[in-house]
VMD Tcl script that draws the C-alpha trace (Angstrom):
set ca {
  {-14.04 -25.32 5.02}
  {-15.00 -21.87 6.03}
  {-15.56 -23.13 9.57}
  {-12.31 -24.38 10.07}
  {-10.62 -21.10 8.08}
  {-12.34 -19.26 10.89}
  {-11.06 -21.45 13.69}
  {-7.62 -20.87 12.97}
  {-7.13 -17.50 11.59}
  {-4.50 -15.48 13.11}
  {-5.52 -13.02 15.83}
  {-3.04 -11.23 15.59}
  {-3.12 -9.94 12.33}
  {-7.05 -9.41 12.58}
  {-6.52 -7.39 15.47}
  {-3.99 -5.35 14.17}
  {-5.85 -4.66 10.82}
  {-9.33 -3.66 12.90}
  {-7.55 -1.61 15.26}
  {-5.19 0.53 12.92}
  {-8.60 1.33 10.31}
  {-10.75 1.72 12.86}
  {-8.15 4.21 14.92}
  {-7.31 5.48 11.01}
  {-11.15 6.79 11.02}
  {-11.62 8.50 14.03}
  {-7.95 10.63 13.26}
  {-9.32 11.20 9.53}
  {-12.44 13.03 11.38}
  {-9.28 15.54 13.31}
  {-7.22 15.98 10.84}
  {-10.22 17.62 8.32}
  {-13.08 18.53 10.54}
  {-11.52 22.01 10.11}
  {-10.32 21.64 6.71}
  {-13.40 20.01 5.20}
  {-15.08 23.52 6.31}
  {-11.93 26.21 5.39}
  {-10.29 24.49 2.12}
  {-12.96 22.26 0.60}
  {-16.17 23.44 1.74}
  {-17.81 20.76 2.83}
  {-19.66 19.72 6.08}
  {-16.97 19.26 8.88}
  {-17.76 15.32 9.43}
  {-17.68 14.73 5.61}
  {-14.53 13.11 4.99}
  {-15.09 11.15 8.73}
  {-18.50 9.44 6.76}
  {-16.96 8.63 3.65}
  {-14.31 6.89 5.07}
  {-16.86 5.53 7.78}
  {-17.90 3.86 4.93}
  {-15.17 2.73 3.45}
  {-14.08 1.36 6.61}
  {-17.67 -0.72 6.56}
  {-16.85 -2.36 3.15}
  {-13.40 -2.49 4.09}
  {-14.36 -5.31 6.70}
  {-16.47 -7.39 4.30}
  {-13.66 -7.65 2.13}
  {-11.10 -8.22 4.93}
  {-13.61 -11.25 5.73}
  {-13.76 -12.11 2.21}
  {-9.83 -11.79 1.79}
  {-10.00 -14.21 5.13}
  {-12.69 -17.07 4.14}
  {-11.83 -16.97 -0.21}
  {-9.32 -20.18 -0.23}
  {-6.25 -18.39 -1.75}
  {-5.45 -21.08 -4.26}
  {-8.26 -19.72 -6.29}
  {-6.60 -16.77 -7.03}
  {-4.08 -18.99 -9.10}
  {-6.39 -20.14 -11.45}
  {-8.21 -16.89 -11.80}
  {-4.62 -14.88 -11.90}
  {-4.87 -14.03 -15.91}
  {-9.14 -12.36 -15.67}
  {-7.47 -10.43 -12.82}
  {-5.08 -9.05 -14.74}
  {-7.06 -8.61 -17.77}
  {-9.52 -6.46 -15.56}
  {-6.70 -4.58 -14.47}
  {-5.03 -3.75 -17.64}
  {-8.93 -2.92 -19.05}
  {-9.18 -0.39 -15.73}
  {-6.43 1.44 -16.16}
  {-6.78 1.94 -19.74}
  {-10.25 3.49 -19.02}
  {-8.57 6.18 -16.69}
  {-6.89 7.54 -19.80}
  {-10.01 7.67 -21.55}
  {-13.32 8.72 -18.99}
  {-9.80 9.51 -15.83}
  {-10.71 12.16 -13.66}
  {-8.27 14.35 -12.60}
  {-7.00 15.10 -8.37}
  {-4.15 16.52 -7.83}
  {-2.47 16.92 -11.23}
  {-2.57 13.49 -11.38}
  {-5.34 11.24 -13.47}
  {-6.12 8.26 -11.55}
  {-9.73 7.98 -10.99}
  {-13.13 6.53 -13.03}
  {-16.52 6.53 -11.93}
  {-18.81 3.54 -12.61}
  {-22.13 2.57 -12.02}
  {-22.66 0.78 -8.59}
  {-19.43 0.67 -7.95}
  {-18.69 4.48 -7.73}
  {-15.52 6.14 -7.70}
  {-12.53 4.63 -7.51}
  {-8.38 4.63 -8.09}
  {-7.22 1.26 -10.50}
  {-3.63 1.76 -9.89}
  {-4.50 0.40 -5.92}
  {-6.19 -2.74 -7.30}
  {-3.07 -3.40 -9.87}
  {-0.72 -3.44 -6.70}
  {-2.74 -6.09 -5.55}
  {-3.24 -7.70 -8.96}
  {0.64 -7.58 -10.40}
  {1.31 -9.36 -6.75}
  {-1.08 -11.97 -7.21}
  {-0.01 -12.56 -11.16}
  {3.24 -12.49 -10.05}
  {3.39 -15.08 -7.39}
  {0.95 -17.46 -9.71}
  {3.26 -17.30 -12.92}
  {6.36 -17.53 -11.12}
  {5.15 -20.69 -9.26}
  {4.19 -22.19 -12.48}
  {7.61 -21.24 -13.91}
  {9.54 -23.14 -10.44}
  {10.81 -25.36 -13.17}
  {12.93 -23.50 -14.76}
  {12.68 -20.06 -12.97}
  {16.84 -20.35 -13.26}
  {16.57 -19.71 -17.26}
  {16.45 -15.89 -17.78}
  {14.60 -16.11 -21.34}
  {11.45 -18.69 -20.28}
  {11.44 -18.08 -16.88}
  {12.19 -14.34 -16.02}
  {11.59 -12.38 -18.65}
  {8.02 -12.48 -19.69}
  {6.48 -12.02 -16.68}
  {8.98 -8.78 -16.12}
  {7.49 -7.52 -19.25}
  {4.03 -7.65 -18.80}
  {5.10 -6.02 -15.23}
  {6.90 -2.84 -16.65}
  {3.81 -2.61 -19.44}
  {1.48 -2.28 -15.88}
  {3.69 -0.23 -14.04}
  {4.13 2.13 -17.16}
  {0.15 2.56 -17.51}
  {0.46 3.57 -13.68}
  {3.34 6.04 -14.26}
  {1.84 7.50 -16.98}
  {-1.52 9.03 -15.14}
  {1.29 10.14 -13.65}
  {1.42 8.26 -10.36}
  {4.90 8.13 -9.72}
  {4.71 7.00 -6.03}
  {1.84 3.95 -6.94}
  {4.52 2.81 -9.64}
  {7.73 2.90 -7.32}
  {5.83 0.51 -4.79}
  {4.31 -2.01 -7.55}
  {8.06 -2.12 -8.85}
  {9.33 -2.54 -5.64}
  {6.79 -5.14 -4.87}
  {7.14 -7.10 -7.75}
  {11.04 -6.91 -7.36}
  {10.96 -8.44 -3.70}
  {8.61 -11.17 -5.33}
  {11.02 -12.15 -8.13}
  {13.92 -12.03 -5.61}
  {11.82 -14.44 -3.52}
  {11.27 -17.08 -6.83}
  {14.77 -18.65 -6.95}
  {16.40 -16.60 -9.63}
  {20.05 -17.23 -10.04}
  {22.32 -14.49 -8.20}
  {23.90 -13.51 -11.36}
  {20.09 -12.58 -13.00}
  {20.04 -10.95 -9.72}
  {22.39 -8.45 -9.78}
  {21.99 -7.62 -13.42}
  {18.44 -6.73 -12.62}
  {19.62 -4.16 -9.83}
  {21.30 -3.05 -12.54}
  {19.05 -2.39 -14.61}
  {17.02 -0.76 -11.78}
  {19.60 1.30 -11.05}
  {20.17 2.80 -14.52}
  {16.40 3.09 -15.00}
  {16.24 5.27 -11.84}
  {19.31 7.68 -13.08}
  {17.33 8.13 -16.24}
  {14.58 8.43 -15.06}
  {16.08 11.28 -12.71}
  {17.62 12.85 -15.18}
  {15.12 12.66 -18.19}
  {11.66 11.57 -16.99}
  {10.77 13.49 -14.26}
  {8.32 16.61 -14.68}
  {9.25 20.05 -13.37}
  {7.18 19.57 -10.34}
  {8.63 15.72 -9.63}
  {11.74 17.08 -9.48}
  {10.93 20.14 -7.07}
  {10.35 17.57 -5.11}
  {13.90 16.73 -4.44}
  {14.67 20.33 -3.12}
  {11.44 20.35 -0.79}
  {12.53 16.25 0.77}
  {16.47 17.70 1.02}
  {16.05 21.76 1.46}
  {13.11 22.24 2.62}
  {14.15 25.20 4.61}
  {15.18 27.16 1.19}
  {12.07 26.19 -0.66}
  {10.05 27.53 2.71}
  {6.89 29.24 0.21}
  {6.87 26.68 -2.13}
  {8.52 23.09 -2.46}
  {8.82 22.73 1.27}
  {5.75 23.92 2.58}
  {4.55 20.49 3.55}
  {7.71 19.45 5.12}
  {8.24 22.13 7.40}
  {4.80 22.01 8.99}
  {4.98 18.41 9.50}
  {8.12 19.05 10.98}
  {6.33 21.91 13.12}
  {3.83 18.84 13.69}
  {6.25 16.46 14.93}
  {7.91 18.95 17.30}
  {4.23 19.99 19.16}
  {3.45 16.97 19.66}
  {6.59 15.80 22.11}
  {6.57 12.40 23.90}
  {2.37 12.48 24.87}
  {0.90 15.07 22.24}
  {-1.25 17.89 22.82}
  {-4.14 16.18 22.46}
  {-6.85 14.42 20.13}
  {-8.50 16.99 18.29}
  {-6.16 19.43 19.56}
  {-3.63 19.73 17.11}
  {-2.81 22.81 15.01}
  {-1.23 22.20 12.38}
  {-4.31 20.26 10.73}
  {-6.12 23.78 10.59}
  {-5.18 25.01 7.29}
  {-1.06 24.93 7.74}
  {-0.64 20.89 6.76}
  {-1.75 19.92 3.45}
  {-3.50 17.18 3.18}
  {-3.52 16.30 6.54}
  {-6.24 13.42 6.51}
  {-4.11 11.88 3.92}
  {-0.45 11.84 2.81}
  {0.19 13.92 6.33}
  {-2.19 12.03 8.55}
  {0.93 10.70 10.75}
  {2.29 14.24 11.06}
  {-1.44 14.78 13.09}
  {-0.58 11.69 14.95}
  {2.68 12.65 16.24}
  {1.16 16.34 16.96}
  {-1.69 14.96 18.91}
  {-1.13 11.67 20.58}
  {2.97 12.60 20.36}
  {5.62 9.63 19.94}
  {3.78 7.35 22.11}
  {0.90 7.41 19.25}
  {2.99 7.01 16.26}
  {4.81 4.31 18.22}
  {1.78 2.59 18.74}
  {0.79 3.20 14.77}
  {4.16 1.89 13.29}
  {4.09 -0.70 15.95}
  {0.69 -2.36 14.65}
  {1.86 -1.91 10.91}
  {4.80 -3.94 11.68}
  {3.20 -6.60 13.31}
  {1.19 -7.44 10.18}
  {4.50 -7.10 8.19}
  {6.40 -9.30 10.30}
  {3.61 -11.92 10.85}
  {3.13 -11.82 7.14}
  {6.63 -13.23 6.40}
  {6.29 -15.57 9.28}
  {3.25 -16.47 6.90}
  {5.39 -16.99 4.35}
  {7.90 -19.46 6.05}
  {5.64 -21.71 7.09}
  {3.37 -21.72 4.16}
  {2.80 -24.96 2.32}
  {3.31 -24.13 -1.12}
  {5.10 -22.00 -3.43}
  {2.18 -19.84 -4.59}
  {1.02 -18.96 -0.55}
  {4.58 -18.35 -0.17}
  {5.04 -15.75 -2.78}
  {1.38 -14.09 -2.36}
  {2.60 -13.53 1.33}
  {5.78 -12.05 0.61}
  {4.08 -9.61 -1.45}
  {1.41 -9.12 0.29}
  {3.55 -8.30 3.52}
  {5.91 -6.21 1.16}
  {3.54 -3.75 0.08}
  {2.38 -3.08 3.12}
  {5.90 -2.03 4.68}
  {7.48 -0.73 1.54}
  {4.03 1.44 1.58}
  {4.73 2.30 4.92}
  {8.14 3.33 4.88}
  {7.45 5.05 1.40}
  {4.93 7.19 3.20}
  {6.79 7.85 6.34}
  {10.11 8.69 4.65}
  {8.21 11.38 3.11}
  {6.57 12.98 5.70}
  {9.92 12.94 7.80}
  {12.08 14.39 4.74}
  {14.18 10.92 4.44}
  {12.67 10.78 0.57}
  {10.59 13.08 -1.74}
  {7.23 13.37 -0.80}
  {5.28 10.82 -3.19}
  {1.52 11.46 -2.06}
  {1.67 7.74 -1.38}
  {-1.43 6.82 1.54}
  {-0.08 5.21 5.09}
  {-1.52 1.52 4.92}
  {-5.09 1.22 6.42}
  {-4.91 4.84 8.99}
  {-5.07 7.50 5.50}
  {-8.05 8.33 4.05}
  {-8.73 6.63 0.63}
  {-11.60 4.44 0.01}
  {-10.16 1.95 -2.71}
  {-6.85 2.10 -0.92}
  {-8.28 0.71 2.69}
  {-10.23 -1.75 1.01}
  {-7.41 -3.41 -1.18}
  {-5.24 -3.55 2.26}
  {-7.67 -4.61 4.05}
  {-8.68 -7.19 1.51}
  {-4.82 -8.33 1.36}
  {-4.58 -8.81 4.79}
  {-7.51 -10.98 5.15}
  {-5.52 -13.32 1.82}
  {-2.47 -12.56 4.72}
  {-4.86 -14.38 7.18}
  {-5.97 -17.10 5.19}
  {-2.76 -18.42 3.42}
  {-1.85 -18.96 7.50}
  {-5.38 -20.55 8.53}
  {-5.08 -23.23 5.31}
  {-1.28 -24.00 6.05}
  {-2.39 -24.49 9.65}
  {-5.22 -26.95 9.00}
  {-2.94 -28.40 6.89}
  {-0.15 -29.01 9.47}
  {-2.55 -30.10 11.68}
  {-4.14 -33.42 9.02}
  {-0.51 -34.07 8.49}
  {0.34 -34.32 12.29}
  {-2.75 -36.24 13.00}
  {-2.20 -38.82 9.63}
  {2.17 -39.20 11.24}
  {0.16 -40.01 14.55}
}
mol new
graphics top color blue
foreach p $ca { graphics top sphere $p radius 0.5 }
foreach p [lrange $ca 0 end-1] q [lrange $ca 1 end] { graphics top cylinder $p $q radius 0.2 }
display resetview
């Protein structure tokens, strides 16, 4: 089986995934050889290694995402959960804290790590499995929709609650565009965007910490909030503007030394656009959206219900992760410290995408064998 998974994965996709981490690695090494040095005081290449590394166990688990038949991932849908659930319960008891936010636990051989990436991947996969069970009689709100919306909201709480407000917007927006995708009557529809809608005005208004909501003013006035709110903004703006159509240069940017927060992670396109200019972040956005795109095309020819909805979630977090991170660092939405898919630096994050896109590239390698026995059994 493995040897015909490998004969007809798509290219594409595996191409697109190598060449974004592997040009995500070399642009974490510019954007904090300086700032490793000035604002963490570390060696300048030692944010390049880690994520050298990461990137190295992020392609055995793209090959495992790529070879592991998907359909196992149904049966094994409620231990993956349970895991989950058990993980991020542990970061409110041994957490550690980055970035006012806490969202990481150490264990033993497996090292340090961030749950809330693996229960993106985990609420998709639960998701797609219960709502295929549930094809029946997805149609009646009580059986069908409901409990599986609970157990989501209980999992995107846990996440929201480190706080990790920009994780929990793209697991709800991921596990939205998955129950959209089940069948659900129109009418359950549009009461849920409802309900979504409310939740986000309260939330607004009610559940947002001081600095959430500062937030707001540094996205839409950054220019008034210059010292404090806006800081980010305006540099990646500066960013943006050096680096014109071609870019001043790999490795030559300026911003990255000291001005840009968090360049090498939240800002890393900002360094991009600064360095290799428009053509670069063309280039970038243009890769991302290939795997989007050929991950719904995944999804329309796949064979069954469950590689149908794993795809469309699969291809959703990627570009609602995407645009999250981009709208951010272009002012179009508060900033939400929220990774760009497989070019940040983040160890657990470029191994669950890269481990997503290999499921990406196996859901289309079984539905092609697949199409293939059935066209040779009509001939």
């Amino acid at each position: 089986m493995i040897v015909r998974i490998l004969k007809n994965i798509d290219f594409s996709i595996l191409f697109a995934v190598l060449a974004l981490s592997a040009f995500g690695t070399v642009m974490v090494y510019s954007a904090s050889m300086v700032s490793g040095v000035m604002v963490y005081d570390v060696t300048p290449g030692y944010f390049f290694e880690k994520q050298l590394l990461s990137w190295g166990l992020g392609i055995g688990a793209l090959f495992f995402g790529i070879i592991f038949p998907y359909k196992n991932y149904r049966r094994l849908f409620k231990l993956i959960l349970l895991v989950t659930v058990i993980l991020l319960g542990m970061v409110f008891v041994i957490g550690q804290t980055t970035n006012n936010a806490q969202s990481w636990i150490s264990l033993p051989l497996i090292g340090r790590f961030q749950p809330a990436e693996l229960a993106k991947m985990s609420l998709i996969i639960y998701l797609a499995a219960i709502y295929t069970k549930k094809s029946s009689y997805i149609q009646d709100f009580t059986r069908g929709l409901l409990p599986p919306m609970i157990i989501t909201m209980l999992v995107v709480a846990m996440i929201l609650k480190q706080p990790d407000l920009g994780t929990a917007v793209i697991a709800l927006a991921v596990s939205g565009l998955i129950i959209m995708s089940s069948g659900l009557k129109k009418s359950h529809l549009l009461f849920m965007l409802g309900l979504v809608l409310v939740a986000a005005v309260t939330m607004y208004q009610f559940g947002l910490s001081e600095e959430q909501l500062s937030r707001f003013d540094g996205a839409y006035q950054p220019f008034e909030y210059a010292d404090d709110a806006g800081y980010q903004l305006i540099n990646s703006y500066l960013a943006i503007h050096n680096g014109g159509i071609i870019g001043t240069g790999l490795g030559a940017g300026v911003q990255k030394l000291g001005y840009l927060p968090e360049a090498h992670t939240d800002f890393i396109m900002a360094v991009i656009a600064e360095e290799l200019g428009i053509i670069g972040v063309a280039v970038v956005i243009g890769l991302i959206a290939l795997i989007v795109l050929r991950g719904f095309y995944v999804s329309m020819n796949s064979h069954d219900t469950f590689g149908r909805l794993l795809s469309i979630g699969v291809s959703g977090l990627i570009g609602i992760q995407a645009v999250i991170n981009l709208g951010g660092l272009t002012g179009l939405i508060p900033l939400t410290g929220v990774p760009l898919p497989f070019v940040s630096f983040g160890g657990t994050s470029l191994l669950m995408m890269m481990f997503s896109a290999g499921i990406l590239i196996n859901i289309h390698a079984i539905s092609k064998i697949k199409k293939n026995q059935e066209e040779r059994a009509a001939a």
